[in-house]
N, C-alpha and C positions, 0 to 999 in steps of 0.2 A: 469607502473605508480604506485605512492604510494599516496594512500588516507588516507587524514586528517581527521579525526575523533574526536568529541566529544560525550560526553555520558555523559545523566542527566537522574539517577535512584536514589531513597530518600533511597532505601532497602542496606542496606551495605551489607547483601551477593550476593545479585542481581548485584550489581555491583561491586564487584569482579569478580563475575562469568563473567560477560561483559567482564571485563579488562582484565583477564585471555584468552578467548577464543582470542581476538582483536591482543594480545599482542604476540600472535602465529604465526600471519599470517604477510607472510613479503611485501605482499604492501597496510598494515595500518601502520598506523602510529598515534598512539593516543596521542592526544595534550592536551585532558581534561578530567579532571572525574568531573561531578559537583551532587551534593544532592537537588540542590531545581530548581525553576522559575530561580530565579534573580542572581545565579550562574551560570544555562548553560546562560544566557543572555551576562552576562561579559565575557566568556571565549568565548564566540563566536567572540564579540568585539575584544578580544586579541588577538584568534590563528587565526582566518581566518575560519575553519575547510571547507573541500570540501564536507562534511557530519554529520548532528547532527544525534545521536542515541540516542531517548529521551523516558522514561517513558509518560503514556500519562496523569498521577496522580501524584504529584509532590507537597510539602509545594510552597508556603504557603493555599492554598487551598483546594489540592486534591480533584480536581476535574475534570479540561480538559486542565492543563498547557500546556501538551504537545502538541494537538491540535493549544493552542495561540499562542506558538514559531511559528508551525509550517505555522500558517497566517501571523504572522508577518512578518519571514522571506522572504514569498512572496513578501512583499510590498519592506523591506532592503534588503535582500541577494538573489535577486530570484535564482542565481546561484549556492545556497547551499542545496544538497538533504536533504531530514529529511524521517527517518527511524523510523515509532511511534511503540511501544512496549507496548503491553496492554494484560491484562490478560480476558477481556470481548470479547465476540465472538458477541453481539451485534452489529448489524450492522453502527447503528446510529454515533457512533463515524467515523465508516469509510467514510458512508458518507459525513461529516464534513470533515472530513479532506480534499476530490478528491471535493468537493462541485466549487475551485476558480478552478480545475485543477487537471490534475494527475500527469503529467510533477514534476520530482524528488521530487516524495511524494510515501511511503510505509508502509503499515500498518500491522504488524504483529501480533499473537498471543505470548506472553512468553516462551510460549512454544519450541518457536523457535530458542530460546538462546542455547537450548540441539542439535540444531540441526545446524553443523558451518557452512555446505555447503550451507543449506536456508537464515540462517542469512547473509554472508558475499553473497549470490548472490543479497541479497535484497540492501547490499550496494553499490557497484559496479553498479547496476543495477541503482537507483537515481541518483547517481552522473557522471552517464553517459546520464543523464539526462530521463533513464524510468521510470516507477512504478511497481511498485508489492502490492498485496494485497492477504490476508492471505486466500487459499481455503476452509477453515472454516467456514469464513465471508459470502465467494458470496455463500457458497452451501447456507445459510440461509437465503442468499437476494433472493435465488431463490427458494426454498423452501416457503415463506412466499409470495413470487409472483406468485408461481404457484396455490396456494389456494386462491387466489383473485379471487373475481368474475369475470365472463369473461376473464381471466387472457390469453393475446396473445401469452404467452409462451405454450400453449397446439394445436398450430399450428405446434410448431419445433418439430421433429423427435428428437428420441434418440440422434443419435449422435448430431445435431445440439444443442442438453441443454449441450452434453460435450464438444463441439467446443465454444459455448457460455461463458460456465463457465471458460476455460483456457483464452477465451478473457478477460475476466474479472479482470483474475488477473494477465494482467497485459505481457499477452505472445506475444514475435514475431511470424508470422506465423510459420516461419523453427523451432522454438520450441516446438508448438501446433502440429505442422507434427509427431517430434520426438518423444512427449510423448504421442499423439493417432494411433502411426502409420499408418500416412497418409501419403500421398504425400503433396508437398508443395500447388503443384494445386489441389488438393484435398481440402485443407482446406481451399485457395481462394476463392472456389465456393462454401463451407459450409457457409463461413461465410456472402458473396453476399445474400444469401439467406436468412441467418437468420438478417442480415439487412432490408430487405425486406418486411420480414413478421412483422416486429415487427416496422418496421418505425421510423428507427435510417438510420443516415447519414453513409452513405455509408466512412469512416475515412481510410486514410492508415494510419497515426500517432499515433503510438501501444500508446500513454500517452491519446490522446483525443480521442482513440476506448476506451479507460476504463473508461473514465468520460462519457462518452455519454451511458455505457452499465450500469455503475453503477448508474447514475440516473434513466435510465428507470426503472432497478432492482428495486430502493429505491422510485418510483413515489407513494407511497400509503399513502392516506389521515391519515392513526393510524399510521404509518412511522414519518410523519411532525409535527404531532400535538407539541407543543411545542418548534420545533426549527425551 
């Protein structure tokens, strides 16, 4: 299968470097390159793309464009994944973004432009309708949730915060198996449990296990204050 792709980066050697790496791999297929908001908006209009790859700071604002696409698009194109690129490890943006849903939404660090295997799983990945979110991100949401008062993540055993965290961002179990070498049923019953202790819904749908894991992560009152 070949995935359509648009990209809206304001930086023109950032997106080079985008189009460069995209323009390698042979089932993208890149329909747009856009510089602002109201550019990726038209070329979206035009080419259909199965996938935005969007800055998440962008004219005319620079501020959270890429965030807005990417609500938008839920309401227009729910069909179309969006892949945000941000240079902030801040949580808060990520939130925002999984906040309607995780279902073909994934939030990356820049960083991850260097890196083609991360970047192009992240897109395949939404447009196959899962998510991804960047391990930088959740170590932080978890991190800043484990120094919460009472915080119910001091209940999970070791492995269960790295069974946790690969939930998070966004992994199928046979995934989480592979990269903690577990067994599959190994990690079934990891993560029963840490649904349990922490009193999340028990989800088999890898997009609504990471919005359900990401808000519990992001429930903290200095978290919300303003948005």
């Amino acid at each position: 299968m070949t995935y359509r792709v648009a990209v809206a980066e304001d930086n023109f050697l950032m997106r080079e470097g985008i189009r460069e790496v995209l323009e390698e791999e042979e089932d993208v297929d890149l329909v747009a390159l856009a510089a602002d908001y109201t550019g990726l908006l038209n070329a979206i209009e035009r080419e259909q793309p199965e996938v935005v790859l969007t800055d998440i700071r962008m004219p005319p604002t620079q501020t959270d464009e890429g965030i807005q696409v990417a609500a938008e698009l839920r309401e227009t194109h729910p069909e179309i994944g969006v892949v945000v690129l941000s240079q902030y490890v801040d949580p808060h943006y990520a939130l925002r973004l999984f906040e309607r849903g995780a279902a073909r939404r994934a939030y990356l660090l820049k960083d991850r432009v260097g890196h083609r295997l991360e970047l192009m799983d992240a897109i395949r990945e939404v447009a196959r309708g899962g998510s991804r979110v960047d391990p930088a991100v959740v170590e932080t949401l978890v991190n800043e949730r484990t120094k919460a008062e009472r915080s119910p993540l001091v209940q999970l055993t070791s492995r269960e915060r790295e069974v946790l965290a690969e939930v998070a961002q966004g992994k199928a179990n046979s995934s989480i198996a592979q990269s903690l070498f577990l067994t599959k049923r190994g990690v079934e019953k990891h993560i029963n449990s840490i649904f349990a202790k922490l009193d999340l819904t028990d989800e088999h749908n890898v997009s609504r296990r990471v919005t359900a894991t990401l808000m519990f992560l992001g429930d903290r009152p200095d978290m919300r204050e303003g948005h």
